[in-house]
C-alpha positions, 0 to 999 in steps of 0.5 A: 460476558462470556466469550461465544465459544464458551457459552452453554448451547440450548439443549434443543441444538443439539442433536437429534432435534425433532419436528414437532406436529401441531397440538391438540386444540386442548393444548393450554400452555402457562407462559414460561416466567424469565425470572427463575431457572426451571423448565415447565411442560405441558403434555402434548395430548392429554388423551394419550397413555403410557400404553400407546404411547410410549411411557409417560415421565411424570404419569398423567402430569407429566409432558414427554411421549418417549414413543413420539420424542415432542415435547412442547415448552411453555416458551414454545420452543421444541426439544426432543429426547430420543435415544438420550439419557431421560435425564440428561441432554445432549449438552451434558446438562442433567435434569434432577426430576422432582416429585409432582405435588400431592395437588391433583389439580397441579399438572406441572413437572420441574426439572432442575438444570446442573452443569455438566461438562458439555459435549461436542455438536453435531449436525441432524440432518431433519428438517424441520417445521414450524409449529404454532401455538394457541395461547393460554388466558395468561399469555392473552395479556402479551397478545397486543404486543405480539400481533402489532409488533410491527407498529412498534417499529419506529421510522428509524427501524428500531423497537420502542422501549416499550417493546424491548422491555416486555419480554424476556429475551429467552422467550423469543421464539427460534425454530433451528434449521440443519443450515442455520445450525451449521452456519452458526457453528462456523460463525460462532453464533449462539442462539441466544445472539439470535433472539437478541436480535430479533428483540433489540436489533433493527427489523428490515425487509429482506430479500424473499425467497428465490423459489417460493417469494416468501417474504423474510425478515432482516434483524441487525443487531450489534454487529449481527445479521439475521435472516428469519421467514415472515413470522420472524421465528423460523432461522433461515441463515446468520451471520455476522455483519461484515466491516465496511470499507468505504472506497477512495473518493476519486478525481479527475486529476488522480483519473490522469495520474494514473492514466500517465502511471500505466503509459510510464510502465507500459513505455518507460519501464525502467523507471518501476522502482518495484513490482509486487506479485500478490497470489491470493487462494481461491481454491473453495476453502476460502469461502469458509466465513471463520474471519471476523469481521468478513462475510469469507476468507477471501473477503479477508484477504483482499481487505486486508491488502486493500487496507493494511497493504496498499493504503497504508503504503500510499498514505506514508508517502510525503506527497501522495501525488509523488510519481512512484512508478511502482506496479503491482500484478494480482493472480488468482489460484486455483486449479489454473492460476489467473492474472486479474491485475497486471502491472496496475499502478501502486495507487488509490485506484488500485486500492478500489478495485482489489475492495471491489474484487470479492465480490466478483471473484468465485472461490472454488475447485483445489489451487496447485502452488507451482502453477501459479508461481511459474507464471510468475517467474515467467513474468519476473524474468522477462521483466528483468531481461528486458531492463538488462537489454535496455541498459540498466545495471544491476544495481538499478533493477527494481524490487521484486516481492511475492506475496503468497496468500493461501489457507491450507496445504496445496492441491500438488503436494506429492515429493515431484512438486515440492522439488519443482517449487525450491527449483523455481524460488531458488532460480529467481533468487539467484537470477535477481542476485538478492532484489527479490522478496517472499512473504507468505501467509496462511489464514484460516487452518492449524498452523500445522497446514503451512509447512509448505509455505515455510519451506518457500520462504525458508528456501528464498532466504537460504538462497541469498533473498528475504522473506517472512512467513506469518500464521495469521489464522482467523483473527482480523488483527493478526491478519492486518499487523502481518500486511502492516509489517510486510508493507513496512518492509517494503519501504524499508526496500524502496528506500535502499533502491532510492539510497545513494549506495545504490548508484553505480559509480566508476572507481568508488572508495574511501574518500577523505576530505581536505582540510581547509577553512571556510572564508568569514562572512560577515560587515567586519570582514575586508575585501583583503583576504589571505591569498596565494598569488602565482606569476609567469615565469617566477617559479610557475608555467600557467596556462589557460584551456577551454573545452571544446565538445565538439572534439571530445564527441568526435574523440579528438583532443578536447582541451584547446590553448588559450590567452588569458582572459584579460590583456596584460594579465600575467599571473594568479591570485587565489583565496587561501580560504574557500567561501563556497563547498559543495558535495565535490568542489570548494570554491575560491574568490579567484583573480587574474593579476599583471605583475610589472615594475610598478608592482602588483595589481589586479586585472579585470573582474573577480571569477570563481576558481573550483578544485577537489574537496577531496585528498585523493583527486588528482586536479589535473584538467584531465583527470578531475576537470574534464567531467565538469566541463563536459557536463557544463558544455552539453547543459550550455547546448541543450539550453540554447536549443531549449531557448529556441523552442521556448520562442517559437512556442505560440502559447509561451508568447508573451503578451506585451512586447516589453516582456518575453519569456527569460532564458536559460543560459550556462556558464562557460567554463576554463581550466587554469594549469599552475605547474612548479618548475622545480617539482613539475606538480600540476594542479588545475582550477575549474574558473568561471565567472561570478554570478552576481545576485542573489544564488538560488538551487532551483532542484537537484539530482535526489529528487529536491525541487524548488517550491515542491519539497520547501513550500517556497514561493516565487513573485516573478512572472509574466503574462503569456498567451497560455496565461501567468506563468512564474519564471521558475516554471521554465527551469523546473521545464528545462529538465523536463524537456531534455528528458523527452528531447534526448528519448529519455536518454538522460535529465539535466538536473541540479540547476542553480544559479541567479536570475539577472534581471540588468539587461532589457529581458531577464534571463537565468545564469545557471553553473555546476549542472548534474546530468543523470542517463540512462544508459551510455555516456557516463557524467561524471560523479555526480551521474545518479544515472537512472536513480537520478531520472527516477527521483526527479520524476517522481517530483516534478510538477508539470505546469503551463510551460511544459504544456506549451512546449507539448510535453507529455505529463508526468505529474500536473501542478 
């Protein structure tokens, strides 16, 4: 089939389209036969002359009065031909005349369709009436059929068969309208799609008519709406049926996540990781019906944003319930812009309610561009300032993108307003330092009305920042693919904020792994394993520090002398092979030895010694040591204040007195200083005790948590007061707590270690912690600062223990 655009239009809407008064009681019209290509006419009143009125075509057996311009078809549908050629219609369709029979008795003329090329449609500005016909004996036959219509509508709103079949689909009576014909035109509807489906379609009550009460009839068909009076052959309007998106069905846990999204944003802003300014037109234009498959241009745009922008971004998230602390701000243009949603969570709640928004909003009146987009350089820039003034660096602001929206030049186009646009996108560019986006789009108009939106997204590109400007016109599918590539783009943006490359660090360079070995593991291997062994007073000076906090908070000497751990102890024996690697340190099997004239033995337990995986460390207590252990003290006091709360928590009470619940305790670490009396080259090993028992990561400082990220189960519980409880809840807690006791200053994070069930309690002895903050005191390299804080919020499950302690929730299990 033919597109629509390309189908002939029926003579009779075309212009000069005439009313046509009621016939004369003598008027005996012959049904029309669908089967053969002419046109057959009766004279309107057989008493007229050509001396009254008008010429007559085809004398006596002809049909046409050209002084009346009525002509009245055997399909009872009206044409008129005044001020046009006789024999050709509007359409460029010619009609060939033949000679009337030498039959007296035959009163019919025919006319021959030939195709010419068609001409373009204007509008008449008659209106016009609906005219009745009195059947002739032939027609008698259909007259059942015609009068009890409406009982041959099954339950389910379609035609019988019987029904559909029985008339040609050119015989379905469509009495036109100026409005009908003109919306139509804009929807690219042909009158033939009409009286398919007053035919085919499903016939329902309509809406009466708000003046008179008219009854008026629905036809859906194929994807088609139409609206006809109560005889169902007068055109009250058309239009194609609209898609459907059916919302997102809502719960009450998505209800308290977005209530815990919007407190994030409103009290903790800098964990936003981006925020999306979205400006869609609502000048009048946009209520133009030229986009497929939606009742107006703005139905379009806030569609397709619904579903290729916001739903598509939402379903490629791993977790759905993942804390993305991303907001979005929608305004409307028009002569004043409008901010209908501000700093909205990116959710599904968002998601319904721009579905929701066409409906509501009332395209009209011009749109200026650079109102609209000072209010939001107004918004980016006080966001933004307030982020610097709370401590984030730059390299931790969130993403910011426009998202511009429009179908057609602006109502300030003059020389002055185009300067102040490059003047306000080139000031956000350089403001955001290379953090700030525009995508623009122009729907609906020739693409020769969007130079102003290419001149925007060509001068943020300019400037340092990105962009995209895409025509999408009115194809449904060139308008979801431009949505679909710019949410592409901005995952492809939130990824790079989320990347370790983002992560201010102090003195960041090349780093060059040494080169080392790893230990065998394995039944076959030995406890004797190749070891360097360093004693007192035989070439080396060895000293044993601890580190105290206390001096280091107050800016004293933190490092402290003291003997070694074991009575008699005189020297060292390290591994040559490490047995653990990490992102920064390898471990070693570690011994303190007592070196006497009996030789060489062993003294006390084995420990683990740690230094620099690194070539370009230097390993001296001070310089590589000193981070580790004031992340390891803080832990160590944060924990035992964590342990206190957890006690005096009624609801974390355990219900028996043979269990409580466990408690978290760190490591307390040395530094062992080996210095060659020849050389005087120092270098340090970080020592701690050996954790017996299984080793377990519990989570991370990107974001890994136990048991959320793998699906791994945990069997250790107890009963409390609040209910069963696994044990791993109180660590994954821990790290919450400390974000709320610190005023979310800084996590600790990166929890690892066993849980050591030989006392009369269990309890978790946990090494190598990472601290990420906010802002001030910097932890060492393994500080993801505020990207760290971000990633653990965004998966971490809130459980009972975190509800016991009172914390407010972040994301509920």
């Amino acid at each position: 089939m033919a597109p629509l655009s390309d189908r002939k239009r029926p003579f009779e809407e075309e212009e000069g389209f005439l009313p046509l008064s009621p016939p004369s009681s003598s008027f005996q019209p012959r049904r029309k036969s669908a089967r053969l290509p002419l046109f057959v006419a009766r004279v309107v009143n057989n008493s007229s002359s050509s001396s009254d009125k008008g010429s007559i075509i085809g004398g006596d057996s002809g049909f046409l009065s050209k002084g009346e311009g009525k002509i009245v078809a055997g399909n009872h549908e009206v044409i008129d031909l005044l001020g046009v050629d006789d024999n050709r219609s509007d359409d460029g369709t010619e009609f060939v005349k033949h000679e009337p029979s030498n039959n007296p008795n035959d009163d019919e003329v025919k006319f021959v369709k030939e195709i010419k090329p068609k001409k373009s449609v204007r509008f008449s500005e008659i209106e016009h009436e609906v005219c009745y016909f009195k059947r002739d004996p032939m027609e008698q036959m259909f007259a059942s059929i015609d009068e009890n219509e409406q009982a041959s509508i099954n339950s389910s709103g379609m035609r019988h068969p019987s029904s559909e079949h029985s008339r040609a689909t050119a015989d379905f009576t469509v009495i036109s309208s100026h409005h009908g014909r003109a919306r139509r035109s804009l929807r690219r509807i042909s009158k033939h799609d009409l009286r398919a489906a007053v035919k085919y379609g499903k016939k329902v009550s309509a809406h009466p008519n708000i003046r008179t009460g008219e009854h008026r009839w629905k036809f859906v068909h194929n994807g088609l709406v139409y609206i006809t009076d109560s005889t169902c052959t007068r055109e009250i309007t058309s239009y194609k049926e609209a898609i459907t998106i059916d919302p997102y069905p809502m719960s009450i846990p998505m209800m308290e996540h977005h209530t815990e999204l919007k407190r994030i944003l409103n009290e903790e802003p800098y964990l936003c990781t981006g925020h999306t300014f979205v400006i869609i037109d609502q000048s009048g234009s946009m209520r133009n019906s030229d986009v497929d498959g939606f009742k107006s241009r703005s139905h379009a745009a806030y569609g397709t944003l619904s579903l290729e922008f916001i739903a598509q971004q939402l379903s490629q998230r791993p977790n759905q319930n993942d804390l993305f602390a991303e907001s979005v701000t929608v305004i409307e243009m028009k002569e004043e812009p409008t901010a209908i949603f501000e700093r909205i969570p990116f959710d599904w709640i968002l998601f319904n309610r721009l579905l929701k928004r066409p409906n509501i909003a009332r395209p009209s009146y011009g749109g200026n561009y650079n109102e609209s987009l000072t209010l939001v350089k107004e918004m980016i820039l006080e966001e933004y300032n307030n982020l610097l003034e709370d401590g984030a660096e730059q390299e931790e602001l969130p993403n910011f993108s426009l998202v511009f929206l429009s179908d057609g030049k602006p109502s300030d186009c003059n020389p002055g307003h185009a300067r102040e646009r490059t003047e306000i996108l080139k000031s956000l560019v350089d403001s955001l330092k290379g953090r700030f986006s525009c995508y623009a789009m122009g729907i609906g108009a020739p693409e020769t009305e969007f130079e102003v939106l290419q001149s925007m997204v060509d001068t943020v590109k300019v400037n340092g920042g990105s962009g995209q400007f895409v025509h999408a016109g009115t194809s449904t599918v060139k308008l979801s693919q431009t949505f679909s590539q710019i949410s592409s783009t901005m995952t492809s943006n939130r990824t790079t904020l989320l990347g370790e490359e983002n992560i201010p660090t102090v003195n960041k360079g090349p780093k060059v792994q040494k080169d080392f070995t790893m230990r065998e593991t394995g039944k076959t291997v030995g406890k004797k394993m190749p070891s360097d062994k360093f004693i007192v007073g035989k070439g080396y000076t060895i000293n044993r520090f601890r580190f105290d906090i206390a001096a280091f908070e107050n800016k004293r000497e933190p490092w402290r002398w003291a003997d070694f751990a074991n009575y008699g102890a005189n020297g060292l024996e390290i591994e040559s092979k490490p047995f653990g690697k990490g992102s920064e340190r390898l471990a070693y099997r570690f011994h303190e030895i007592k070196q006497d004239v009996h030789g060489c033995k062993r003294v006390g337990k084995t420990m683990v010694a740690k230094n620099s995986v690194h070539l370009i460390e230097r390993e001296t207590k001070e310089a590589f040591h000193q981070d580790f252990c004031l992340v390891q003290a803080t832990a160590y006091n944060l924990a035992e204040k964590y342990n206190t709360a957890v006690r005096t928590s009624p609801l974390l009470k355990s219900t028996t007195e043979e269990a409580k619940p466990p408690e978290l305790r760190f490591l307390l670490c040395h530094v062992y200083t080996i210095t060659n009396d020849e050389t005087k080259e120092e270098k340090g090993y970080l020592v701690e005790k050996m954790l017996p028992g299984k080793f377990t990561k519990y989570n991370s400082n990107n974001g890994y948590v136990k048991g959320v990220s793998n699906g791994d189960n945990n069997t250790h519980t107890i009963e409390l007061a609040s209910g069963r409880v696994k044990l791993e809840e109180f660590i994954q807690s821990f790290s919450h707590w400390v974000y709320e006791h610190t005023a979310h200053k800084m996590i600790v994070c990166d929890l690892q270690g066993v849980l050591n069930k030989e006392g009369r309690f269990p309890e978790y002895l946990l090494t190598d912690p990472a601290i990420c903050t906010r802002k001030g005191q910097r932890y060492g390299k393994t500080d993801m600062r505020l990207n760290g804080i971000r990633k653990f919020c965004m998966t971490h499950r809130c459980g009972p223990v975190c509800q016991g302690l009172g914390l407010p929730p972040m994301n509920k299990c």
